[in-house]
ZAPA-720502 format. One line per 2 residues: number of its first residue (from 1); their letters; for each residue x, y negated, z negated of C-alpha. Coordinates in steps of 0.25 Angstrom, whole numbers. Layout:
# residues N
NUM> a> X:Y:Z ~ ...
END
This chain:
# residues 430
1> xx> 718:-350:422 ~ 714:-345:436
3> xx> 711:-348:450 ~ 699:-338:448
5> xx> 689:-336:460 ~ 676:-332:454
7> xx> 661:-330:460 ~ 654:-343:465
9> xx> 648:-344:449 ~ 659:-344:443
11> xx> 664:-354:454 ~ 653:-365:451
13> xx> 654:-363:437 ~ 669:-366:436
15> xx> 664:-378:446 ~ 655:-385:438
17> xx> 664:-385:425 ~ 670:-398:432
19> xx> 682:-405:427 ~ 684:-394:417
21> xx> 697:-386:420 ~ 689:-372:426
23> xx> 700:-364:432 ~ 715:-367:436
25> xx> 710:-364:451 ~ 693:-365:453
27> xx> 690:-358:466 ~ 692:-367:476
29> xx> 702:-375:470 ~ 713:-380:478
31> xx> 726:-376:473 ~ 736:-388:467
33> xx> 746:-394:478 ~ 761:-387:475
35> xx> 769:-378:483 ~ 763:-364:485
37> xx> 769:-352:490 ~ 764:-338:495
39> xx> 769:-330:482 ~ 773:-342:472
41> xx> 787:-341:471 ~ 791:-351:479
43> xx> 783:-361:474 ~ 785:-358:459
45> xx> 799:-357:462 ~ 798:-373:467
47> xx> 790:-375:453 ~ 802:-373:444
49> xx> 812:-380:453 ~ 803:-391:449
51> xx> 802:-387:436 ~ 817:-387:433
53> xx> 820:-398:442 ~ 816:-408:431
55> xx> 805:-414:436 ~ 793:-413:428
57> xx> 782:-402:433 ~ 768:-405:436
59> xx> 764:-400:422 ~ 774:-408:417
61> xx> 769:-420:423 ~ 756:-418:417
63> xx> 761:-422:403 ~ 763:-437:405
65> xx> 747:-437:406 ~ 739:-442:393
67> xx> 731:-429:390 ~ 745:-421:387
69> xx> 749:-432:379 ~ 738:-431:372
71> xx> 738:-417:370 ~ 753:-417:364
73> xx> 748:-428:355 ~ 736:-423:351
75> xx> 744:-410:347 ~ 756:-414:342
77> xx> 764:-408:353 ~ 769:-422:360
79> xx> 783:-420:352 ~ 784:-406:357
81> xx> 792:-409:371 ~ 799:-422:365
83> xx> 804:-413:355 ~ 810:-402:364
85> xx> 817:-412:374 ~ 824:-419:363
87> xx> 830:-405:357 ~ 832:-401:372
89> xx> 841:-415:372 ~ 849:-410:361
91> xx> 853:-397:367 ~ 869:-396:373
93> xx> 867:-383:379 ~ 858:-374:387
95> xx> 856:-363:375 ~ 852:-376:365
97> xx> 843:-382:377 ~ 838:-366:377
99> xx> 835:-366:361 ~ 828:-378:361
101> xx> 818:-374:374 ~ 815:-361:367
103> xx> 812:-366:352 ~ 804:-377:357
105> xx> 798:-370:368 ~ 793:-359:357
107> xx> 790:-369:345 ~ 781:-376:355
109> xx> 773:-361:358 ~ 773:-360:342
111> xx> 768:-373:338 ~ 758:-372:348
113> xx> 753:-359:343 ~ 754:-364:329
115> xx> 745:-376:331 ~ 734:-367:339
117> xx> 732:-358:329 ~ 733:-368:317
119> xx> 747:-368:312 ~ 754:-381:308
121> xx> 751:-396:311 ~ 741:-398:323
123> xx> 749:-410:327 ~ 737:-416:332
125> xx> 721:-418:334 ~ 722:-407:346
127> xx> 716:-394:343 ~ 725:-384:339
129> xx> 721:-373:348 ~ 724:-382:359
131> xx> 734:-376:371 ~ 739:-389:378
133> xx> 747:-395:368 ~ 756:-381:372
135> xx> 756:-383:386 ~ 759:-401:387
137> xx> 770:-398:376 ~ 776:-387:385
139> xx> 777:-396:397 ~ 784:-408:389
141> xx> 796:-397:386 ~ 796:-393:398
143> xx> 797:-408:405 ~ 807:-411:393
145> xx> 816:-399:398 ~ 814:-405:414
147> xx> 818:-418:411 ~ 830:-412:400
149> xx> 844:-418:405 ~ 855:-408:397
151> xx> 868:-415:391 ~ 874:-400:397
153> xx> 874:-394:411 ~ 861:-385:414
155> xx> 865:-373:421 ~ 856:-370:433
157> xx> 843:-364:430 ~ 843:-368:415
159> xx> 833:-377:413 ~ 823:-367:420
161> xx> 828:-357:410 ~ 824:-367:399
163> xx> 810:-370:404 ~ 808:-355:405
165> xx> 810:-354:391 ~ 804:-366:386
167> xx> 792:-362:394 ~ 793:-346:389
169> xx> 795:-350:375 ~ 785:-361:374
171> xx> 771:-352:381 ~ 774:-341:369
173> xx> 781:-333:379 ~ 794:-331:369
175> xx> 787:-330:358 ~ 778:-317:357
177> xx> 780:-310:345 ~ 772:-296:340
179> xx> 774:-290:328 ~ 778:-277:326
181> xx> 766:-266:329 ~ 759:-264:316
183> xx> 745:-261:325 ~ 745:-275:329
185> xx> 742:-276:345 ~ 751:-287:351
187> xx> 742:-294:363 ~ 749:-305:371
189> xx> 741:-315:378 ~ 744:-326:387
191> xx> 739:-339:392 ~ 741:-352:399
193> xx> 743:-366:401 ~ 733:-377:402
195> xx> 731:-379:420 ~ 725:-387:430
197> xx> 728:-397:421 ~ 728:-408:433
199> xx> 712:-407:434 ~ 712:-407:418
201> xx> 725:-410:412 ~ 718:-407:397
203> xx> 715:-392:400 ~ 721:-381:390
205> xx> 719:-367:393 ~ 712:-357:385
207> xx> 721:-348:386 ~ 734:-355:382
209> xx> 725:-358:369 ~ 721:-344:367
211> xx> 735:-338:366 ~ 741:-350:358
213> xx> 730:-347:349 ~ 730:-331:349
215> xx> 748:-331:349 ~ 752:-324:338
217> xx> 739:-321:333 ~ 732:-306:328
219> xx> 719:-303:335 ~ 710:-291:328
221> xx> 708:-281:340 ~ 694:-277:343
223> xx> 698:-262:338 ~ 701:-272:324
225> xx> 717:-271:327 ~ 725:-283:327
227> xx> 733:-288:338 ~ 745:-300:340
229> xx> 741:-309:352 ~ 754:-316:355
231> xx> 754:-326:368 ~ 758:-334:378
233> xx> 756:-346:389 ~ 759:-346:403
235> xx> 761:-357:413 ~ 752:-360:423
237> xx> 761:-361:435 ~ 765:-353:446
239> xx> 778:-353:445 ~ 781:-346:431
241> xx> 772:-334:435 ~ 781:-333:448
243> xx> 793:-335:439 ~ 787:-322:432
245> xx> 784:-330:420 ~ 773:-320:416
247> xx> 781:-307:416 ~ 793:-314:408
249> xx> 784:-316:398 ~ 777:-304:398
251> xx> 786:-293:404 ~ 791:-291:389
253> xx> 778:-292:382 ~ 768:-285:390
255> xx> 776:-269:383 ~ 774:-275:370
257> xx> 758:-278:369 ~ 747:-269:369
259> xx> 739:-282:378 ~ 740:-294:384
261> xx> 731:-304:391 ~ 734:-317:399
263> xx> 723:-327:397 ~ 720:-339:406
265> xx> 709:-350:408 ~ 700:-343:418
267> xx> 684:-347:421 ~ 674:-355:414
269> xx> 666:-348:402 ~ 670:-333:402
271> xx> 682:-324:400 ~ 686:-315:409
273> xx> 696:-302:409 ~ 701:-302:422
275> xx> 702:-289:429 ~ 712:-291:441
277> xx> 724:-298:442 ~ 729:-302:457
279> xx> 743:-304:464 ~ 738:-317:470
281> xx> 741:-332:467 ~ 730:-342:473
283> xx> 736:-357:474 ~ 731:-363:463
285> xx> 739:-376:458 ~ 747:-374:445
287> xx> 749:-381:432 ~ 760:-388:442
289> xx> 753:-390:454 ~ 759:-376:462
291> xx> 752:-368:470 ~ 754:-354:474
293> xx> 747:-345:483 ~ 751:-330:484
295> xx> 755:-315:477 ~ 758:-318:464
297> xx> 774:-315:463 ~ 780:-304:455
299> xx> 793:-296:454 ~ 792:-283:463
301> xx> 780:-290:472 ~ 780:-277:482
303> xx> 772:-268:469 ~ 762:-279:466
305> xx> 749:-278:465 ~ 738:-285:470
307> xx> 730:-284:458 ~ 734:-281:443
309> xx> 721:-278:433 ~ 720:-280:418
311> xx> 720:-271:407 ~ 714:-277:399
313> xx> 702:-271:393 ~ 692:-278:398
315> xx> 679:-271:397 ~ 681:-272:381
317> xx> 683:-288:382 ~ 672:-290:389
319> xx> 663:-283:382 ~ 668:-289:368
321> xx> 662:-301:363 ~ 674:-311:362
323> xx> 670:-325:361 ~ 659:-334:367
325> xx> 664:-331:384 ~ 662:-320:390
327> xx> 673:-310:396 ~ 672:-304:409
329> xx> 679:-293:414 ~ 682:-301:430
331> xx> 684:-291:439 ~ 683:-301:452
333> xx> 696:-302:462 ~ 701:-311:475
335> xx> 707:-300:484 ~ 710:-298:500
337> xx> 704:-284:502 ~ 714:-275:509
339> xx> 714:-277:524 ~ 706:-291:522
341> xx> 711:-305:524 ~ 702:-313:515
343> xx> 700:-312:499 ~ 687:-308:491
345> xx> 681:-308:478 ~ 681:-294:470
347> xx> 672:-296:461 ~ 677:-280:456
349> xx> 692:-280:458 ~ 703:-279:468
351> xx> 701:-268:480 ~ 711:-258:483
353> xx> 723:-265:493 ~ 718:-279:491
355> xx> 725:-293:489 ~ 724:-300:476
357> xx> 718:-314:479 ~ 714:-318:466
359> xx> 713:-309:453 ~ 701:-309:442
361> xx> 709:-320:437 ~ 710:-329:449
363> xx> 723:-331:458 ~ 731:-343:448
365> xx> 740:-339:435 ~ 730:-332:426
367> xx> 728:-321:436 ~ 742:-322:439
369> xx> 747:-321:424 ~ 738:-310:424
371> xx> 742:-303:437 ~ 756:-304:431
373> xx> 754:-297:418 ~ 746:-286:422
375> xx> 757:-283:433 ~ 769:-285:422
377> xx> 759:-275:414 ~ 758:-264:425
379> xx> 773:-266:427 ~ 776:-263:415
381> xx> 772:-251:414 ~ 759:-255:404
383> xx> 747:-249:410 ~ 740:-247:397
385> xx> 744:-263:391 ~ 730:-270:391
387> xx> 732:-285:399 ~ 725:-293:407
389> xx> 721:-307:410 ~ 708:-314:403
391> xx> 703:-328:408 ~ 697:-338:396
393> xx> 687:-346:399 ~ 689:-361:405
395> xx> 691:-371:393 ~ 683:-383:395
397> xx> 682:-397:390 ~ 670:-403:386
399> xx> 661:-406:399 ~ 662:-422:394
401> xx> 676:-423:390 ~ 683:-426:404
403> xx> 695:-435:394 ~ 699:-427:382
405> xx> 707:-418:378 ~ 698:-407:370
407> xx> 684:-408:367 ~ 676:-396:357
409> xx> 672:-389:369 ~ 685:-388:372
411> xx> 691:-385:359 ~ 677:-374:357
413> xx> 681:-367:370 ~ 696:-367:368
415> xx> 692:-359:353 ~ 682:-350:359
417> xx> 692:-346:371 ~ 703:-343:362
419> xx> 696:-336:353 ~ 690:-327:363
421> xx> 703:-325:368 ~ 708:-320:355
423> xx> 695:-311:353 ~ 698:-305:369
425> xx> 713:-300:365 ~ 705:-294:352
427> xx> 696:-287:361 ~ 707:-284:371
429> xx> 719:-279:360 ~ 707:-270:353
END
């Protein structure tokens, strides 16, 4: 899920996909209208005073259209929201308001998992190892609690505090559990929403699918150990990463884990182990139609970094036969040279003193979240924790289903990329 600028080839091949959803932000594509600011903060500060004003967001909107409908239906998940609001109507105080956000916030994260990896009624003619149903039942909560009239006075501030948790409790980010040692290797991973869904409202993203399938799972090691893989999905918009969403999430996980690895939607037919993270935001619209351009905005800005890199190891995963896509180890980099004006392509990393333009990873919320982790990381004192970002392929309709919601190519790349995800952490963990 990047705004990845890539050699000319790459460019003309994300081109000629067509209709199918190549990247959050193709070279050359103009950003999506919204307020924009030079470090974020202003405009995602704008974004939840609309999100607690109670009117319905962008992404909210989207859900009076048929293919969410459809996708709710098709899954059993079109009682999820009604479900929430009327326990949410019953409450006669802040703490029971609190309670029921939180248990239904996490049983929605549960019963998500639990239909991706086989447990329990299907509730539907959707596959199970499908990511949307997650994301369109989210967004009917969180329009359910806009729109909540209390029968008791809501002290200033509280309805933000519940979307917060709602929003925390239903991406897994409450819920990550290891047992105790025992020689088993606990790996976190994380993913993302379904985005750009104005060009294709019925896109999911690999990556979501991947950690709702991989969360609370073993994986054998390459050195034949077994590891936990517990996980979590992110938002795609600006605003929660400049509310520090990732690091309240991550802050208390990272010491506990011996690697982690954010995953997003990146280029069409390959993975890739992205080398550089940069401190740059490029523009491009989010999953609410805001754009922001500038240095990504952390706490204590005066010792960050231009540029964070993985520690991943990435020599190993590439050279290991994972799945049917080939991995790269992407090495390439936007930067301002120090003492230039104007950005170039390093195909070999940042130079010394530069400015970070765009990372391996692109200059949108995957090089972002990745930007963010690696720096909590080196924060935190973890030089040795392996971490770093990979990009899945692009998951594709069928090239003659322009209508439908899933198709078998669709469903055959959706398997494949997951389960190549799953064999990456092995090689990864080993």
């Amino acid at each position: 899920m990047s705004r990845i600028r890539t050699t000319l080839g790459l460019v003309l091949v994300a081109l000629a996909v067509g209709t199918a959803p190549v990247l959050a932000a193709p070279p050359g594509a103009p950003a999506a209208s919204g307020p924009s600011g030079a470090s974020g903060t202003a405009s995602g500060g704008a974004a939840v005073a609309r999100a607690t004003a109670g009117e319905a967001t962008a992404e909210e909107a989207r859900l009076d259209r048929d293919v969410p409908r459809e996708i709710l239906r098709r899954s059993g998940f079109h009682g999820v929201a009604p479900a929430f609001t009327a326990e949410l109507e019953r409450a006669r105080s802040y703490a029971a308001a609190e309670r029921a956000v939180v248990r239904h916030g996490s049983r929605l994260w549960q019963r998500t998992v639990d239909r991706v990896q086989g447990r329990g009624p299907a509730g539907g003619d959707l596959a199970r190892d499908d990511d949307r149903p997650l994301y369109w039942a989210r967004l009917g909560m969180t329009r359910g609690l806009r729109s909540w009239e209390p029968g008791f006075a809501l002290p200033a501030g509280a309805r933000a505090r519940l979307a917060e948790r709602l929003e925390s409790a239903s991406r897994g980010q409450e819920s990550v559990r290891y047992p105790a040692r025992g020689g088993v290797k606990r790996v976190l991973m994380t993913g993302f929403d379904p985005f750009t869904l104005d060009r294709d409202i019925r896109i999911g993203n690999p990556s979501g699918a991947a950690a709702l399938a991989l969360d609370g799972t073993l994986v054998r090691t390459a050195d034949g150990q077994w590891a936990r893989v517990e996980t979590m999905v992110f938002p795609v918009r600006w605003r929660d990463f400049s509310d520090g969403a990732v690091e309240r999430a991550l802050r208390r996980q990272l010491p506990r884990v011996d690697l982690f690895t954010t995953v997003s939607q990146g280029r069409v037919g390959r993975f890739d182990v992205e080398r550089f993270n940069g401190a740059w935001r490029g523009g491009f619209g989010d999953n609410e139609n805001v754009s922001v351009t500038g240095t990504v905005p952390v706490a204590d800005p005066a010792s960050q970094p231009q540029w964070t890199t993985t520690s991943l190891p990435y020599r190993r995963i590439v050279e290991a036969r994972t799945g049917p896509f080939p991995v790269y180890d992407n090495t390439s980099v936007t930067e301002i040279p120090a003492g230039a004006a104007a950005p170039v392509v390093r195909p070999d990393g940042p130079t010394p003193g530069s400015a970070a333009r765009a990372g391996g990873g692109g200059d949108y919320l995957s090089n972002e979240i990745a930007y963010r982790a690696t720096l909590l990381r080196d924060r935190l004192g973890l030089a040795g924790l392996p971490g770093g970002h990979v990009h899945t392929p692009v998951l594709r309709f069928a090239a003659d289903n322009a209508t439908a919601v899933t198709d078998p190519e669709f469903l055959r790349e959706r398997a494949a990329i997951t389960a190549q995800v799953r064999a990456i952490i092995g090689v990864a963990a080993g």
